[in-house]
C-alpha positions as CSV (number, residue, x, y, z in Angstrom):
1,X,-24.0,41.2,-69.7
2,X,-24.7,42.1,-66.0
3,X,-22.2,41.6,-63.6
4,X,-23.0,39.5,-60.0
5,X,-22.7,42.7,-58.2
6,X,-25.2,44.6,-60.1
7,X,-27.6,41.3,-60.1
8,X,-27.0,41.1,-56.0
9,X,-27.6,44.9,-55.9
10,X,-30.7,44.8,-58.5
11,X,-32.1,42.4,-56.1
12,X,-31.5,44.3,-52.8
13,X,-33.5,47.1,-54.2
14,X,-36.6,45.4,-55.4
15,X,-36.8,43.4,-51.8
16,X,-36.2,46.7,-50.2
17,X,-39.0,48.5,-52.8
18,X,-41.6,46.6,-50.8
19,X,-40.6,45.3,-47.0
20,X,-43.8,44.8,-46.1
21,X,-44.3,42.1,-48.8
22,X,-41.0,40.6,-48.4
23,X,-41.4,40.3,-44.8
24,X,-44.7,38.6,-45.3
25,X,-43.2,36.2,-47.6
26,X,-40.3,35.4,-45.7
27,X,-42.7,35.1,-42.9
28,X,-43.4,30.9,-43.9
29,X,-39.8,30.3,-44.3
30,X,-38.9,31.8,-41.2
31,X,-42.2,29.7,-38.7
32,X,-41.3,26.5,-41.0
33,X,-37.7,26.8,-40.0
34,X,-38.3,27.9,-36.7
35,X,-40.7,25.0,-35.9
36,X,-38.0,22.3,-37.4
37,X,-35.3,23.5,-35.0
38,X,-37.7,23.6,-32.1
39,X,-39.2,20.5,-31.9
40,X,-35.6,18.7,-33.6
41,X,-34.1,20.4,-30.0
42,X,-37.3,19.3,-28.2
43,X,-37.1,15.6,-29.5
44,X,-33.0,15.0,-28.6
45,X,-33.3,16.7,-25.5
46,X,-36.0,14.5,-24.3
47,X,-33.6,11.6,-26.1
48,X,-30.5,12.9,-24.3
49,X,-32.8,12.8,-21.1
50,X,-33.8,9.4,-21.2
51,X,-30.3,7.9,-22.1
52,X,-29.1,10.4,-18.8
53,X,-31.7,8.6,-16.6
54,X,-30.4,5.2,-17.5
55,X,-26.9,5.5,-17.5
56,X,-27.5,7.4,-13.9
57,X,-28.5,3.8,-12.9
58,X,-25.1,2.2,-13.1
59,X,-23.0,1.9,-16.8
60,X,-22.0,-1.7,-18.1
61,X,-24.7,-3.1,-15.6
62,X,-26.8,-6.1,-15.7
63,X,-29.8,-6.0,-13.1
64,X,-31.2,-9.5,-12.1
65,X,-34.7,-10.2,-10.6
66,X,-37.1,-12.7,-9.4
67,X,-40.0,-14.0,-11.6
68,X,-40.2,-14.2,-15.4
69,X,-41.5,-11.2,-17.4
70,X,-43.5,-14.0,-19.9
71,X,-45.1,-16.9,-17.8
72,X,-46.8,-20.2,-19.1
73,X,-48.7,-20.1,-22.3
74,X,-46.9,-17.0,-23.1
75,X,-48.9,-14.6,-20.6
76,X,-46.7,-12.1,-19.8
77,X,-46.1,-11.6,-15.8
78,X,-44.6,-8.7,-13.5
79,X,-40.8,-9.5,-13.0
80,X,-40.0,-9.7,-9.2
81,X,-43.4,-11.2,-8.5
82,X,-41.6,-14.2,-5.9
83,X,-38.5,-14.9,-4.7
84,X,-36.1,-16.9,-6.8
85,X,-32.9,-15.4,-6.2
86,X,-30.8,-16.6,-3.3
87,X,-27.4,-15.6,-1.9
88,X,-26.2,-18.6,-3.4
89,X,-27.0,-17.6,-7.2
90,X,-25.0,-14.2,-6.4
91,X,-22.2,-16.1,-5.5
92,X,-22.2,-18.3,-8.5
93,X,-21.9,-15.0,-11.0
94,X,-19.3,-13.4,-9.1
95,X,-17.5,-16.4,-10.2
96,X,-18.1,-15.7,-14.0
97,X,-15.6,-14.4,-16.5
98,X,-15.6,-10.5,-17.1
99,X,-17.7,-9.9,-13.8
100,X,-16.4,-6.9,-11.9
101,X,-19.0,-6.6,-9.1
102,X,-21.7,-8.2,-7.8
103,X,-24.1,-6.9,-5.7
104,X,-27.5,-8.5,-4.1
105,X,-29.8,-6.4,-2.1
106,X,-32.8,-7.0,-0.3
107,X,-36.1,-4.1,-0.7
108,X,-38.3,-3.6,1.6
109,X,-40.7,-0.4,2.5
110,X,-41.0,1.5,6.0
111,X,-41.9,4.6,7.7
112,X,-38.4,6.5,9.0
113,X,-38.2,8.7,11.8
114,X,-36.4,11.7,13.0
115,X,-36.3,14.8,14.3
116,X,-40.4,14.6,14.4
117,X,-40.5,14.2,11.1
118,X,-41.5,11.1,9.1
119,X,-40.9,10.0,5.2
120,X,-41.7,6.5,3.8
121,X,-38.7,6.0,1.5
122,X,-37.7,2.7,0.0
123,X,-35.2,1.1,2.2
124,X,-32.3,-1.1,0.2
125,X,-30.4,-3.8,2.3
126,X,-27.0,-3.7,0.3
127,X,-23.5,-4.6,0.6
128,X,-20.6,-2.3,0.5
129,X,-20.4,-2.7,-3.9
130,X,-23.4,-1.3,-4.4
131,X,-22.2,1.8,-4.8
132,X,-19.6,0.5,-7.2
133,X,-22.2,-1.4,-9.2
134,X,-24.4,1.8,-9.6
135,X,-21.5,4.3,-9.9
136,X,-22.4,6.2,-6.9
137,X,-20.4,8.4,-4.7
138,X,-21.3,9.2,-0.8
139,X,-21.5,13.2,-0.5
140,X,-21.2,12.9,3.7
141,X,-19.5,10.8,5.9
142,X,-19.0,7.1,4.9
143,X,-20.6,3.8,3.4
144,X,-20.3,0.8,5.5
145,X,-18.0,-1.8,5.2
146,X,-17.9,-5.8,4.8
147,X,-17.1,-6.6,8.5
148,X,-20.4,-4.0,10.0
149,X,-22.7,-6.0,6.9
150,X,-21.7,-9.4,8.7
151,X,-22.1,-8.2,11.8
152,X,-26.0,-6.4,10.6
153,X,-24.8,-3.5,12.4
154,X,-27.8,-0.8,13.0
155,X,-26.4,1.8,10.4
156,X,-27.8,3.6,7.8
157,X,-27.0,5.8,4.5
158,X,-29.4,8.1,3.3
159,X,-30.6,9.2,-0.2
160,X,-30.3,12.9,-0.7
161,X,-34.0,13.3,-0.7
162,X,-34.3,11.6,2.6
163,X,-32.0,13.7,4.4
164,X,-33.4,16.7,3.0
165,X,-36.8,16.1,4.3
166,X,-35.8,14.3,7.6
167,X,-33.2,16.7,8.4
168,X,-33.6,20.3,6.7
169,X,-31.9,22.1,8.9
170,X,-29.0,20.2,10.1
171,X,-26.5,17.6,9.5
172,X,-27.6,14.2,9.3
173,X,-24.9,12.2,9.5
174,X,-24.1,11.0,13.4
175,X,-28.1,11.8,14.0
176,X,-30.7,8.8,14.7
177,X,-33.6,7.6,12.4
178,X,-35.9,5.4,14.0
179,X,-37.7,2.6,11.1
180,X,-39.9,-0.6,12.2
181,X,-39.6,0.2,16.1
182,X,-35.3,0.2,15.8
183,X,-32.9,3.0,15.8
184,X,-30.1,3.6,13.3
185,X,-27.2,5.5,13.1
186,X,-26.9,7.6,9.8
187,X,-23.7,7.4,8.9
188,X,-23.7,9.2,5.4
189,X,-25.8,10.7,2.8
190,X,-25.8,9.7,-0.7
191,X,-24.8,12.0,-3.9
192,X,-27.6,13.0,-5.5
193,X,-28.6,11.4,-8.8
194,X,-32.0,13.0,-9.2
195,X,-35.0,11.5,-11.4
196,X,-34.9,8.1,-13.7
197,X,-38.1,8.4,-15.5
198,X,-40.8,8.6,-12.6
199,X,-38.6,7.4,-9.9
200,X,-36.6,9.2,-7.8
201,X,-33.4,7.5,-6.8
202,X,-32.7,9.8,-3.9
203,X,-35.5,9.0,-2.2
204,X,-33.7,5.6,-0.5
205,X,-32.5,4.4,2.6
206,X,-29.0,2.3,2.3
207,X,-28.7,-0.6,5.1
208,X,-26.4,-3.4,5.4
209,X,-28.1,-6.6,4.0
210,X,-28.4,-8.6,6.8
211,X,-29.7,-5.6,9.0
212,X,-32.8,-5.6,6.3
213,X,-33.2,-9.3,6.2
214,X,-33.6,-9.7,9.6
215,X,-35.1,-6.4,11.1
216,X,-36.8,-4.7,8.7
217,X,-38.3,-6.6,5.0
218,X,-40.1,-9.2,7.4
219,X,-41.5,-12.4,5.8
220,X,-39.9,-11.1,2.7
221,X,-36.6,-10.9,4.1
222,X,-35.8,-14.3,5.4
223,X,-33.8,-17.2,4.6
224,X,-31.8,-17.0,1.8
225,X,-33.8,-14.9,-0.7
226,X,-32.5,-11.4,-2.2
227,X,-34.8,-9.0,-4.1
228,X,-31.6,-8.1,-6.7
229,X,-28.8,-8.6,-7.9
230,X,-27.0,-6.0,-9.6
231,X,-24.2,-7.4,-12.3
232,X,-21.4,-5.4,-13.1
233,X,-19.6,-6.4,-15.9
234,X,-15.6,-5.7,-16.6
235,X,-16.7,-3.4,-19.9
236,X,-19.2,-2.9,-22.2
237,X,-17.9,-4.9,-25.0
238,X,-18.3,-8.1,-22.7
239,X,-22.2,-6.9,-21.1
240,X,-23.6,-8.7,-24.2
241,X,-21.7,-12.3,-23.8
242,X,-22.1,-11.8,-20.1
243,X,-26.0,-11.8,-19.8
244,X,-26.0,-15.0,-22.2
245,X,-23.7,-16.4,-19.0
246,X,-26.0,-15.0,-16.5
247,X,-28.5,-16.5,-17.7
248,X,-27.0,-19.9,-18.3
249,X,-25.5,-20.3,-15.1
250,X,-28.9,-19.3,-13.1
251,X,-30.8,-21.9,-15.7
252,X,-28.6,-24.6,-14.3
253,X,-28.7,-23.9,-10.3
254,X,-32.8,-23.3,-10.8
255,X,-33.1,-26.4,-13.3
256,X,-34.8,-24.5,-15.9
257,X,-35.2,-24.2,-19.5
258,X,-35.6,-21.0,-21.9
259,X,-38.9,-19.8,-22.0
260,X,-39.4,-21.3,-18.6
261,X,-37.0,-19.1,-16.4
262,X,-38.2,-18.1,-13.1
263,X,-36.2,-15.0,-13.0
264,X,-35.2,-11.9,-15.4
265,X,-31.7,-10.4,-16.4
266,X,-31.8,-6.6,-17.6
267,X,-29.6,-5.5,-19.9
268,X,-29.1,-1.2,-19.3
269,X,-27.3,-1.1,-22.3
270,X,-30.0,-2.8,-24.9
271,X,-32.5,-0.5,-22.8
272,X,-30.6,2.4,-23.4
273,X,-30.6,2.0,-27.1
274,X,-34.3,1.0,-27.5
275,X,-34.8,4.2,-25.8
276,X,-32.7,6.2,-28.0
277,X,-34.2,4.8,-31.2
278,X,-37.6,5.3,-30.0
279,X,-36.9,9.0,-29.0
280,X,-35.1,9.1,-32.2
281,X,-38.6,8.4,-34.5
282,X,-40.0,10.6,-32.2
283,X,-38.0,13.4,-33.1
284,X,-38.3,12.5,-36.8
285,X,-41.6,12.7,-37.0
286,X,-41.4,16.0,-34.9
287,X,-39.1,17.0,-37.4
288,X,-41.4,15.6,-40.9
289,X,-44.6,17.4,-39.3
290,X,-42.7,21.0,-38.9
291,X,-41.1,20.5,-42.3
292,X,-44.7,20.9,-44.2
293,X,-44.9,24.1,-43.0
294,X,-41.3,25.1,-44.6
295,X,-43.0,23.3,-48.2
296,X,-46.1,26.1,-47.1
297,X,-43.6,29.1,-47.4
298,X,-42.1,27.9,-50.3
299,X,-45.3,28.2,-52.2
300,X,-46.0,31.3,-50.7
301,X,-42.6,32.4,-52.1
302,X,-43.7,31.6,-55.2
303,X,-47.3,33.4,-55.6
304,X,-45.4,36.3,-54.6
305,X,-42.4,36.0,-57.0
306,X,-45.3,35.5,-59.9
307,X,-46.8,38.9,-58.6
308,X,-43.9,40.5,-58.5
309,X,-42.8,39.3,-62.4
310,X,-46.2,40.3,-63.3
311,X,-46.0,44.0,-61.8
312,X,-42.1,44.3,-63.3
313,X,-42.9,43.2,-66.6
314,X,-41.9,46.6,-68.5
315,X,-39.2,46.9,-66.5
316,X,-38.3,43.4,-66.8
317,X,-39.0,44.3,-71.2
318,X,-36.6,47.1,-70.7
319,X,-33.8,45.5,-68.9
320,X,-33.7,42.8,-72.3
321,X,-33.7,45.6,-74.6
322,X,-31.0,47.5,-73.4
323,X,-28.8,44.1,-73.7
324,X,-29.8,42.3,-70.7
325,X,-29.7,38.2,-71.2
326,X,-31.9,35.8,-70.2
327,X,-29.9,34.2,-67.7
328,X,-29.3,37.7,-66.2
329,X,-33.0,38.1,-65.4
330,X,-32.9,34.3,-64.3
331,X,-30.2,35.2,-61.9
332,X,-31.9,38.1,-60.9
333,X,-35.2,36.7,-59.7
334,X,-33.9,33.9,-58.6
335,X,-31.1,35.6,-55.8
336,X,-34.6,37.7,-54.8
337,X,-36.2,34.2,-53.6
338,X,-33.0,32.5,-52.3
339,X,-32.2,35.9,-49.9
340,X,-35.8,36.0,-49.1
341,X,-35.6,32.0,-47.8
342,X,-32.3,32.6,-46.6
343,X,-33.0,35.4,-44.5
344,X,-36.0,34.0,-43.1
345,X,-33.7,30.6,-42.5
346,X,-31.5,32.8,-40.1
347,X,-34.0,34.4,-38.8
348,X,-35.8,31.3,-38.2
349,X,-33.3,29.7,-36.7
350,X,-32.4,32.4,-33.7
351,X,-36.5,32.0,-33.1
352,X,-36.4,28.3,-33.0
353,X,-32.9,27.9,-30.5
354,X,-34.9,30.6,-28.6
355,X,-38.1,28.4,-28.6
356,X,-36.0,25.5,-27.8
357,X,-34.6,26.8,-25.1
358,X,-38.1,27.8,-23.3
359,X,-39.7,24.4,-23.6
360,X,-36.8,22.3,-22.7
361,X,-36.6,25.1,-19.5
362,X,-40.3,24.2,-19.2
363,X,-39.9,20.5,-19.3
364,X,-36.8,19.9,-17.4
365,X,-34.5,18.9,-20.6
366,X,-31.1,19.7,-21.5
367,X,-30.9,21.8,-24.5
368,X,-29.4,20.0,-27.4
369,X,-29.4,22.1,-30.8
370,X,-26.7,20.1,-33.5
371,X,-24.9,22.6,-35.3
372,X,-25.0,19.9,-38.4
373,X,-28.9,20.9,-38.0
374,X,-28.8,24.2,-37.5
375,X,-26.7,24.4,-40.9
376,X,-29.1,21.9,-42.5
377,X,-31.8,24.2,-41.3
378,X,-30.5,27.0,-42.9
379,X,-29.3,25.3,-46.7
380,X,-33.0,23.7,-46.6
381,X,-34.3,27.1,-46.7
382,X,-32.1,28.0,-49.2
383,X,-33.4,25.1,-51.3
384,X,-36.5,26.2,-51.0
385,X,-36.0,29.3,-52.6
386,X,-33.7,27.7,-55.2
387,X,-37.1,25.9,-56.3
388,X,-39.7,28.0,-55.7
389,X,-38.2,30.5,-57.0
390,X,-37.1,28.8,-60.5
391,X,-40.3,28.5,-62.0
392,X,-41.2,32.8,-61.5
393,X,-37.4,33.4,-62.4
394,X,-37.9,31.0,-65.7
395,X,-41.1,32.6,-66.2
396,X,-39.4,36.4,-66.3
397,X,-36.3,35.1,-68.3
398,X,-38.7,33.7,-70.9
399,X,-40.9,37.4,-71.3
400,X,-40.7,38.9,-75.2
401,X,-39.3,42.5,-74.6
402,X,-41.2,43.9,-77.1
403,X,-44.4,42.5,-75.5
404,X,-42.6,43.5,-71.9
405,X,-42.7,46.8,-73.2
406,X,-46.2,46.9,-74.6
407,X,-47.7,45.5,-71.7
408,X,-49.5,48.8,-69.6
C-alpha cells in the first residue's frame, strides 16, 4: 500500500519528467480559465457601470415628462414630444404621501459666452431642490435660493464641463456668461458627476425657473408649462406605491385614462434593475462561451494522460507487482491531472484578473473580479481534471501486470 506522500511525490516526478508536455497540457486549462475570469470581470464591470450611471441620476427618484411613450393604436411615440406638465401638476404631487421633493424644471438650448469662448450646453431652469432631488452637491460658491427663483434673478450655476471649457484658466464663479443676448452672474459650479450612458451631466447650465421661462426657452417656455418634474420619494420601499399615485393623481387633473396618458413617469429604480439583469445575461453568456474552451483543455488533458499510460505501461506493470493496488495507480494518475488543471487554474486566473484589468482600463470600467468566482474558477478547473483524468487513471488501474511487464 502506497502512502499519499509517495502518490503526491510519484506524481511530481512524472509531471516534472516532461515540462514541456505538461505545460502544453495545462496550457487549455489555463486560456479556458483565463478567458472565464476575463470576460466574467468584463461583463459586471460594464453591469456595475450602468447601475453607477443611473443611480448618479438621483436615488429613490421618479422622473415625470410630457407626452406618452405608446400613443393611439398602440404606436409607440417619443416621451416629451408636447407640453402637458404644468406648475400646477408639480404642486399637486408635492402634496402626496411619502414625497420628499419635488422639483420641475424647464430645458431649453443656447449658445453661452465668456471670456471669448463659446459652448452650447443644455441650460436647466430649476428651483433650489433640484439638487436635492438628483443628489447633487455645488463644488464652488453657492446654489440659489427660493426668494432670487421668484424674483428670476440673472444668476447661473455651471456644470463642471462648462466651466472647464468657458473658464480654463480661472475661477468662474463671480465671472459673467452672456446666453440669448443677456448676461448672468455665475454664482457656482456644480460637482462633477461625469457620464450616464452617452450623456454627460456636466455639460449643463443651472438657472432659476422663471429666469428660463421667460428669457431664455422662448415659445417653449411660456405660460405654465414645465419640461420635468423630478419626484423624490421619502425611500425606496415607497418609489413603487408612489408612481401608482403619480400617475393617478396626474390622470385625474389631465382627465385621462390608462393607455391614454399624455405624459410618462420613470421609475430609476425598475430601470436600474432591467439594466442589471440584462448586463447580467450578458455576462453569462460571456461567461458560457469562454467555458467551452476550459471543456477543450479537459480533453486535451485526457489524450495526454492516455499517452502518458501508454508510454508507463511497464512501469505502471512493475509498480502492481511489487504490491502496488489498484486504487494506488488510480490515485496516482489521477493527482497528475488534477495538479495539471489545478495549476493551470491558478495560473489562469493571475492571466485573466490581469486581462481584466487591461480592458476595463481600456473601456473606462471599474474592475470587479468576485472572489466567489475566482474560487469557482479555480475548483472548476479542478473538476476538470477530476473527470478527464478518471477515465486514463481507470484505464492504468485496470492494466494486467504480467501483460504491463510484457509489453516492449
Amino acid at each position: 500500500m502506497m502512502r499519499t506522500s509517495d502518490l503526491v511525490s510519484s506524481a511530481g516526478r512524472a509531471l516534472r519528467a516532461n515540462p514541456m508536455r505538461s505545460a502544453l497540457t495545462a496550457l487549455g486549462v489555463i486560456i479556458g480559465v483565463a478567458s472565464v475570469v476575463a470576460m466574467v470581470a468584463l461583463g459586471s464591470g460594464a453591469q456595475a457601470q450602468v447601475e453607477r450611471s443611473i443611480a448618479s441620476l438621483g436615488s429613490n427618484l421618479l422622473i415625470v415628462v410630457p407626452g406618452s411613450m405608446r400613443g393611439a393604436g398602440g404606436v409607440r411615440g417619443q416621451a416629451g414630444g408636447f407640453d402637458s406638465l404644468t406648475m400646477d401638476d408639480a404642486e399637486a404631487i408635492a402634496q402626496l404621501e411619502n414625497v420628499a421633493v419635488v422639483a420641475p424644471s424647464q430645458r431649453a438650448r443656447t449658445q453661452v459666452i465668456a471670456n471669448g469662448l463659446n459652448w452650447n450646453p443644455e441650460v436647466n431652469g430649476v428651483t433650489p431642490d433640484f439638487l436635492t432631488a438628483r443628489d447633487w452637491e455645488i463644488a464652488q460658491g453657492r446654489m440659489f435660493d427660493e426668494t432670487e427663483e421668484r424674483q428670476a434673478r440673472r444668476i447661473v450655476v455651471l456644470g463642471n464641463t462648462v466651466a472647464e471649457n468657458l473658464f480654463p484658466n480661472m475661477e468662474p464663479v463671480g465671472q459673467t456668461v452672456r446666453m440669448n443676448g443677456g448676461a448672468y452672474e455665475v454664482i457656482g459650479v456644480l460637482e462633477s458627476k461625469g457620464q450616464s450612458g452617452f450623456m454627460d451631466q456636466d455639460d449643463i447650465v443651472l438657472a432659476p425657473l422663471t429666469t428660463v421661462k421667460r428669457r431664455i426657452a422662448g415659445r417653449r417656455g411660456r405660460g405654465d408649462t414645465v419640461s420635468q418634474i423630478s419626484v423624490k420619494a421619502q425611500s425606496e420601499d415607497v418609489l413603487d406605491r408612489l408612481q401608482e399615485d403619480v400617475e393617478n393623481v396626474l390622470r385625474q387633473r389631465h382627465r385621462t385614462r390608462e393607455g391614454e396618458d399624455d405624459f410618462t413617469v420613470q421609475n430609476l429604480s425598475s430601470i436600474t434593475e432591467t439594466a442589471a439583469q440584462t448586463t447580467q445575461v450578458f455576462t453569462y453568456l460571456l461567461g458560457g462561451i469562454s467555458a467551452v474552451s476550459l471543456l477543450v483543455g479537459g480533453i486535451g488533458i485526457m489524450n495526454i494522460m492516455l499517452v502518458s499510460v501508454t508510454e508507463r505501461t511497464r512501469e505502471i506493470g512493475l509498480r502492481k507487482a511489487l504490491g502496488a493496488r489498484q486504487s494506488d495507480i488510480l490515485h496516482q494518475f489521477g493527482l497528475e491531472a488534477v495538479t495539471l488543471s489545478v495549476a493551470g487554474g491558478i495560473i489562469g486566473l493571475v492571466i485573466g484578473v490581469a486581462g481584466a484589468w487591461g480592458m476595463t482600463t481600456l473601456f473606462n470600467l471599474p474592475l470587479v473580479v468576485s472572489p466567489l468566482n475566482a474560487g469557482l474558477a479555480i475548483a472548476f478547473s479542478g473538476l476538470v481534471g477530476v473527470v478527464f483524468g478518471a477515465y486514463p487513471a481507470w484505464r492504468a488501474a485496470k492494466l494486467d501486470p504480467i501483460e504491463a511487464l510484457r509489453r516492449e
